[in-house]
C-alpha positions in Angstrom: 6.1 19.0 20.2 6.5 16.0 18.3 8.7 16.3 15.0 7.2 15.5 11.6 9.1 14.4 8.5 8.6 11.7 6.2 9.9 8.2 6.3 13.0 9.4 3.6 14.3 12.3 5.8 14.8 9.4 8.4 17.2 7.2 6.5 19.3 9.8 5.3 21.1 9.7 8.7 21.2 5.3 8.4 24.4 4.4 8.3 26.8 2.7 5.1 26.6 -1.0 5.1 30.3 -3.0 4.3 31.2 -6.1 4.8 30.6 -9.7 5.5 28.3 -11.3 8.0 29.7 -12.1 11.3 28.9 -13.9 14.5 25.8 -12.7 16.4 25.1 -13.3 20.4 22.4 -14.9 21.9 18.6 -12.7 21.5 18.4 -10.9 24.5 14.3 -11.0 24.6 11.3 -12.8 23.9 11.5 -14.1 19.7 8.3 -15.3 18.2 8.1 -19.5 18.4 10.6 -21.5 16.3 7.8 -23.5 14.8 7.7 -20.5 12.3 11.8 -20.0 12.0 12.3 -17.8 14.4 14.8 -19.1 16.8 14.6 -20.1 20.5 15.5 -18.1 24.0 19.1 -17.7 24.7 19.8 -19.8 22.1 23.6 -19.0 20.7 23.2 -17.7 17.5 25.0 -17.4 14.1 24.0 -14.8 11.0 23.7 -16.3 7.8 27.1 -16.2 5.8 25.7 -17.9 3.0 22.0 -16.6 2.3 21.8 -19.1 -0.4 24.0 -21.8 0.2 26.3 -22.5 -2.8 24.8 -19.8 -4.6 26.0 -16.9 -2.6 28.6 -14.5 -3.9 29.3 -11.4 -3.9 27.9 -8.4 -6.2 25.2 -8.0 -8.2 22.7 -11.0 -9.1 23.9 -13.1 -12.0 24.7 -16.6 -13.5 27.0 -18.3 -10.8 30.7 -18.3 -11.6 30.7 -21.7 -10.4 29.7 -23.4 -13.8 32.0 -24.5 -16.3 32.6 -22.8 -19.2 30.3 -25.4 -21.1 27.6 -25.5 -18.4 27.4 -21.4 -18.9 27.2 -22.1 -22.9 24.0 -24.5 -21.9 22.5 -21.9 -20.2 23.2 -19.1 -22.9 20.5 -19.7 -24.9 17.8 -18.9 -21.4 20.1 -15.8 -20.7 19.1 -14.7 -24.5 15.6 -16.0 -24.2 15.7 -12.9 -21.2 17.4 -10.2 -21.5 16.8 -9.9 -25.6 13.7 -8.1 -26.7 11.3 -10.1 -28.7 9.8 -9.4 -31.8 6.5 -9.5 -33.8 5.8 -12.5 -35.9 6.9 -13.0 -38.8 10.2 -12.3 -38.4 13.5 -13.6 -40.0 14.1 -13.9 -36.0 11.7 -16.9 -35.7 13.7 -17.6 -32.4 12.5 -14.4 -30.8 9.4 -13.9 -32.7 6.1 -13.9 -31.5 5.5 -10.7 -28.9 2.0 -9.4 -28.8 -0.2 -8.6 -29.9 -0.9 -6.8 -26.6 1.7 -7.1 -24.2 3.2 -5.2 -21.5 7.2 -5.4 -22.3 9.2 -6.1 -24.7 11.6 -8.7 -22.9 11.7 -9.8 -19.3 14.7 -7.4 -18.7 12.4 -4.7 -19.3 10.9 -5.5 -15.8 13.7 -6.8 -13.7 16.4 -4.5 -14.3 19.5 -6.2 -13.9 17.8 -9.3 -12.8 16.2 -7.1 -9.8 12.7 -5.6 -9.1 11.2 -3.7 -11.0 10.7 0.5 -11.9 7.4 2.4 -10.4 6.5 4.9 -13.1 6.3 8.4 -11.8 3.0 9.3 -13.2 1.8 7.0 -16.0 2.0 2.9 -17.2 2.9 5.3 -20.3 6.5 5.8 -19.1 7.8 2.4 -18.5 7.3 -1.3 -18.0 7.4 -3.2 -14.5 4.5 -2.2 -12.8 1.9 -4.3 -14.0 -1.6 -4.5 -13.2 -4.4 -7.7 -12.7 -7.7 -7.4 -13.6 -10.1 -9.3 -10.8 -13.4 -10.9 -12.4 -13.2 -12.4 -15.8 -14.1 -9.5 -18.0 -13.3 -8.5 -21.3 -9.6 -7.8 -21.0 -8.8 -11.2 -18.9 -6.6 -11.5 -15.8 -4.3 -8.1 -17.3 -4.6 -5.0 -18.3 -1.9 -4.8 -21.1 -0.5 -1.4 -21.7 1.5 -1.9 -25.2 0.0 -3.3 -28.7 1.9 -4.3 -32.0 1.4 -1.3 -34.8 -2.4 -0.8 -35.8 -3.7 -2.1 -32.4 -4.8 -0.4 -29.6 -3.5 -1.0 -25.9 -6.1 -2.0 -23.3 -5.7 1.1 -21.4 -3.3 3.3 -19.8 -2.9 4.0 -16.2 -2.3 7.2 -14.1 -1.0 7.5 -10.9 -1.4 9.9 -8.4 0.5 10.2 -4.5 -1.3 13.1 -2.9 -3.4 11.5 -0.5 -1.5 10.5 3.2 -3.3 7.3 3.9 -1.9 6.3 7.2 0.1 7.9 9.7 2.5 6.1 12.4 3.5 7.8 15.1 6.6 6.2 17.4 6.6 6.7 21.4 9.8 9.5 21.0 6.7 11.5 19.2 8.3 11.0 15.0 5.6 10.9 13.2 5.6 10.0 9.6 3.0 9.9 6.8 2.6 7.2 4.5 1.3 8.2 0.8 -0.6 5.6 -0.9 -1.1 5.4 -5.1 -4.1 6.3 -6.7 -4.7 5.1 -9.8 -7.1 5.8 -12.6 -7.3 4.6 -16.4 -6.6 6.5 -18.9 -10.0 8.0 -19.5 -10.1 9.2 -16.2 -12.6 6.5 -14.5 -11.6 4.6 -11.1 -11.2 1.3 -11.7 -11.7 -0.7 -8.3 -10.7 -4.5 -10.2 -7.3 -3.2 -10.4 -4.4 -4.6 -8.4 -1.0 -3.3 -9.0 2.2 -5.9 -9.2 5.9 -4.7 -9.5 7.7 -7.0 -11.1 10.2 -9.0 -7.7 13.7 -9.5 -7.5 14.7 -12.8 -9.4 17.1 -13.6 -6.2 17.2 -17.3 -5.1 14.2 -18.4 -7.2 15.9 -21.8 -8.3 16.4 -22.4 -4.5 13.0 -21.4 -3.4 11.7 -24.0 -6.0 13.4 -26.6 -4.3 11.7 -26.5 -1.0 10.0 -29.2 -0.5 6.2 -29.4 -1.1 5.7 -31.1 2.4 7.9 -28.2 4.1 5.2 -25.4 2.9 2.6 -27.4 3.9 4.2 -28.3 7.5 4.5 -24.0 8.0 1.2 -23.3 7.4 -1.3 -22.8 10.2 -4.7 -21.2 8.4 -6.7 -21.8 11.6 -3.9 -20.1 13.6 -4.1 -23.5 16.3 -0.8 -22.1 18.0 -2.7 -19.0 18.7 0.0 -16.9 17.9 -1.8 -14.3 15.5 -0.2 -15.6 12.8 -2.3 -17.6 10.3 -0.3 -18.3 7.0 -2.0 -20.7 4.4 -0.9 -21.6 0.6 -3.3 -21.6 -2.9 -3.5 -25.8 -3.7 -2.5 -25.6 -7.4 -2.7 -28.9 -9.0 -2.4 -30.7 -5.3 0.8 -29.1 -5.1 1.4 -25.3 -2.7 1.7 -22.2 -4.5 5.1 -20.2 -4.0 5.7 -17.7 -6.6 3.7 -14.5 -7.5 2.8 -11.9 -5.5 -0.2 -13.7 -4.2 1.3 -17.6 -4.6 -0.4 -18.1 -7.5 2.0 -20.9 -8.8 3.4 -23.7 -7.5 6.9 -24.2 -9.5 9.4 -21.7 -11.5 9.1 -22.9 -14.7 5.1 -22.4 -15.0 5.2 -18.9 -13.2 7.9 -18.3 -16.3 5.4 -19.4 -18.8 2.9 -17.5 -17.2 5.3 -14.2 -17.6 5.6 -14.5 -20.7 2.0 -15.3 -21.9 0.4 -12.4 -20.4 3.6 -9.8 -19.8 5.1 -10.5 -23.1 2.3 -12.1 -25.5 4.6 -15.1 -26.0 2.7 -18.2 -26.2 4.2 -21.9 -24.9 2.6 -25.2 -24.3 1.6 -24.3 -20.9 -0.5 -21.0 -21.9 -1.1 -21.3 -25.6 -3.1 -18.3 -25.5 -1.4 -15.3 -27.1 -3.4 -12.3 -25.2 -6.9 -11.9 -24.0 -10.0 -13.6 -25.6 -10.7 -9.9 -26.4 -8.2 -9.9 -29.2 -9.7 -10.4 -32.3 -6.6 -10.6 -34.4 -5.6 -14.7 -35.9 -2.9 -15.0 -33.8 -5.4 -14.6 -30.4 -6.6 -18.5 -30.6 -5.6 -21.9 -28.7 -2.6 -23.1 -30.4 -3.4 -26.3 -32.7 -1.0 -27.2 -35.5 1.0 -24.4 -35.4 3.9 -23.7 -33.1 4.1 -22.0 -30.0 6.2 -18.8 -29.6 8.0 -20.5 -27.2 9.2 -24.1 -27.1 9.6 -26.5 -24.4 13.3 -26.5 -25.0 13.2 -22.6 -24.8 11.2 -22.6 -21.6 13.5 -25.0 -19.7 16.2 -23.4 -20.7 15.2 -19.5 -19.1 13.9 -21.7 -16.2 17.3 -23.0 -16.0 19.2 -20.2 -16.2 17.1 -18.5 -13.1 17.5 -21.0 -11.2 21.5 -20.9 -10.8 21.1 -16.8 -10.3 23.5 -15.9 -7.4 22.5 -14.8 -3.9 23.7 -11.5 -3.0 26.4 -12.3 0.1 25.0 -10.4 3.4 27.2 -8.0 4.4 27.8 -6.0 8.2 28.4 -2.4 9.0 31.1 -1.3 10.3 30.1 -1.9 13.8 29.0 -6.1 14.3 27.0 -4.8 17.7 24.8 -2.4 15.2 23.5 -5.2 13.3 23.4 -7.9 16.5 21.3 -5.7 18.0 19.2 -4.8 14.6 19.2 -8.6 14.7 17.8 -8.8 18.7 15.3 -6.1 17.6 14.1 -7.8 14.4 13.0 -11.2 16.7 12.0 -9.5 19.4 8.8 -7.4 17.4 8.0 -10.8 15.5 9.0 -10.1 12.2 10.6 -13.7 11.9 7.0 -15.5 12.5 6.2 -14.8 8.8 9.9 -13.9 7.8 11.0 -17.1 7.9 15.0 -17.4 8.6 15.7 -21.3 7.5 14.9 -23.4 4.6 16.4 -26.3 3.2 16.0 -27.3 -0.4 15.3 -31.2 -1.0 17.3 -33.6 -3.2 18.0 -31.8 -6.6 20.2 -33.2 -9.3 21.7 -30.0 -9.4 24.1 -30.2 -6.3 24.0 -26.1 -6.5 20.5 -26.7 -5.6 20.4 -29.6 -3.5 20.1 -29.9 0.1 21.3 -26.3 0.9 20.3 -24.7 4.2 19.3 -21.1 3.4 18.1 -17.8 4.6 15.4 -16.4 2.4 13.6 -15.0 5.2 10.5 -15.7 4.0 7.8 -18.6 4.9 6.2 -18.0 1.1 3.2 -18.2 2.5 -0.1 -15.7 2.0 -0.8 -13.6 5.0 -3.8 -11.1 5.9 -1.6 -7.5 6.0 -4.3 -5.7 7.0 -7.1 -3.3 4.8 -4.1 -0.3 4.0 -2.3 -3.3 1.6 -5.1 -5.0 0.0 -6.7 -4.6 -2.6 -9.8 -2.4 -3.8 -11.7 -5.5 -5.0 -14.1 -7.8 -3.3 -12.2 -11.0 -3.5 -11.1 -13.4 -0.7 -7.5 -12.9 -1.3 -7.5 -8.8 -1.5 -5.5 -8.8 1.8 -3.5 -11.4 1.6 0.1 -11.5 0.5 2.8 -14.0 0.4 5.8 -13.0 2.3 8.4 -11.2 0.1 12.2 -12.9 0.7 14.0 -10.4 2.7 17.6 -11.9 1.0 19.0 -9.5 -1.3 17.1 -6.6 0.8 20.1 -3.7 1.2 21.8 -4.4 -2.6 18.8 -4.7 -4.5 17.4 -1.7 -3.1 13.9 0.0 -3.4 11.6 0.8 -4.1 9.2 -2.0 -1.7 6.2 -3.5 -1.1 3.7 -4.9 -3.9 3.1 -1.9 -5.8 6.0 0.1 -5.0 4.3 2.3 -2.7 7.2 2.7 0.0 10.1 4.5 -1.0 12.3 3.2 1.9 12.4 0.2 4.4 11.1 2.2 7.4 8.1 2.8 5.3 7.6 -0.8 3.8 7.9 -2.1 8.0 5.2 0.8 8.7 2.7 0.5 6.0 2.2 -3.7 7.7 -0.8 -4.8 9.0 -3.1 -7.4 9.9 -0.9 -9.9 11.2 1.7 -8.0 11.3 -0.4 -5.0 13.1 1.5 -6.9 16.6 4.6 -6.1 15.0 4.4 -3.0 13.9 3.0 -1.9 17.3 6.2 -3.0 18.7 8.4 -1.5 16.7 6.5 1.8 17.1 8.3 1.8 20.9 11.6 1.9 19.1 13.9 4.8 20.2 16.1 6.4 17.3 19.0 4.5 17.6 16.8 0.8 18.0 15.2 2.2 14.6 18.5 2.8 13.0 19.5 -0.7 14.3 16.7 -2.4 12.8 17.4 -0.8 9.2 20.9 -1.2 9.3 20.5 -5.2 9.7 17.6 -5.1 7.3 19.8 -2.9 4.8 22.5 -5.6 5.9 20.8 -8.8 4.6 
């Protein structure tokens, strides 16, 4: 009979990751095409030691020790721009004022924890911030629901979240078979709401680097029309003639307006790039285009937090105990396909930060948008409800859960299960794991 356990039972028995990143052997099978990162037949291979170039070191994510003690006093003022909560306006804190009127946090550190993702709350938007929520259409409460409101005002809604329902179930050749659970989630006044798609806040890991790729590189990986044939068809949004490659769905093309975009509608903290405070629902003076008066947030004050992200560390990889455990993890990772969207190299362009600049690294990630298949997308009818752009893989085993775009898998066998779409070929293969090729896989994935 085959066994049945869910996915978090299985990687109990993973073993403890330690270590740095050693030399790894040649792939022993068949590895998707190197036009998409992957890397050739029998071709002598070495794991990343530096996921992000000059910016990897170990322990957690934070300002990189390489800076002088004056270059970290430049970049104080982003650092408290982040991780302080801001405050209603008017406030003898004019520096910080400005939050709301409808917002969903208080500061960005309310969503990514210690620079990392973000929290899934276990029943209600009412517990805590960092799963967020767009809105599709242009309705009355904009592009996002906002769960918090200054005094006297009323938040949008609140959301509750339900994980009864088993919406897919995998079953590997050895006969484990494990049941995913996906969220259901309702407003406040009990009604489904289809527009909704869910968004936990990412990981800020490598974000200064990944702004550096080069334009032309994103638009030399993407094949929309699939002409390879491969199965693999990534494409980019054009924003302002430029690719998108932040956001959950690639929805901007540079770091400094995806942090302005942040803070308009997460915090309520206006800037020159989104002068809106909230919603056009909001009725309140402070919910118009900005003319003579300031904005919450200057230029200054933007570059500065853009700054600051951009010289985050890059968790150092690290091996198990055993170097053959994660080549093989390594071997295994190629040889179902996973490297055809999870793009092993990039290399930044010319940057007048030399910490930036020309640095070959290892995001694992093409940031492209990929069709995952109808158990990922979203409820709405919209052309990009099944597409996502391909979450860097850097960072995986220290950053830790939970995965995916709304949190939904509590552990990285689940987040590799719940693919599809494109990644339905992979999946398939890695469904003819054994037990100990499945704890291979993890471990490297857990190693990164």
């Amino acid at each position: 009979m085959p066994s049945r356990f869910k996915a978090a039972d299985f990687l109990k028995r993973s073993c403890v990751i330690a270590g740095f990143i050693a030399v790894l052997s040649a792939c022993q099978s068949d590895p998707p095409s190197p036009e998409h990162g992957a890397l050739s037949r029998n071709t002598p291979i070495t794991a990343p030691q530096t996921m992000g170039g000059a910016l990897t070191a170990p322990g957690p994510i934070r300002l990189t020790p390489q800076l002088s003690p004056a270059e970290r006093l430049e970049h104080s003022l982003g650092a408290s721009f982040f991780h302080k909560p801001w405050v209603s306006a008017p406030s003898t804190t004019t520096d910080r004022d400005g939050l709301g009127p409808l917002f969903n946090a208080h500061s960005c550190e309310s969503c990514h924890r210690k620079l990392g993702r973000g929290s899934v709350p276990t029943r209600s938007t009412r517990e805590s911030s960092g799963l967020l929520f767009r809105l599709y259409g242009n309705g009355a409460m904009g592009s996002q629901l906002q769960t918090r409101s200054l005094p006297g005002m009323d938040a949008e809604a609140q959301i509750d979240i339900r994980r009864e329902n088993v919406a897919l179930v995998r079953e590997f050749s050895d006969g484990l078979r494990i049941e995913l659970f996906a969220p259901r989630y309702t407003v406040s006044e009990g009604q489904s709401d289809a527009s909704l798609s869910p968004r936990l806040a990412p990981p800020l890991i490598g974000v200064g680097l990944l702004n550096a790729i080069a334009d032309d590189d994103l638009r030399a990986y993407a094949d929309p029309d699939d002409r390879n044939g491969d199965g693999i068809s990534g494409r980019y949004l054009l924003i302002q003639q430029r690719p998108g490659r932040f956001g959950w769905k690639g929805e901007q093309a540079d770091l400094r307006t995806q942090v302005a975009k942040a803070f308009h509608e997460d915090i309520g903290i206006s800037s020159s790039v989104f002068p809106l405070d909230n919603p056009p629902h909001c009725e309140m003076p402070s919910c118009v285009t900005i003319d003579n008066k300031r904005t919450d947030i200057s230029n200054a004050g933007l570059d500065a937090v853009s700054g600051y992200l951009s010289l985050l560390t890059v968790p150092q990889a690290r091996l198990s105990e055993s170097a053959e455990d994660v080549q093989r993890g390594w071997n295994l990772f190629t040889r179902a396909g996973c490297s055809a969207c999870h793009r092993v190299n990039l290399t930044t362009t010319t940057h007048q930060r030399a910490l930036l600049s020309e640095q070959i690294i290892h995001p694992f990630s093409d940031l492209l948008l990929h069709d995952m298949g109808q158990h990922l997308a979203d409820s709405a009818d919209d052309p990009l409800a099944r597409e996502w752009r391909t979450a860097p893989l850097w960072g995986l085993g220290s950053n830790g859960g939970p995965y995916l775009h709304d949190g939904r898998a509590n552990t990285l066998l689940e987040a590799v299960l719940w693919h599809g779409g494109e990644a339905e070929a992979a999946v398939q293969q890695v469904l003819t794991f054994n037990s100990g090729e499945r704890a291979a896989l993890l471990e490297f994935l857990a190693a990164l």
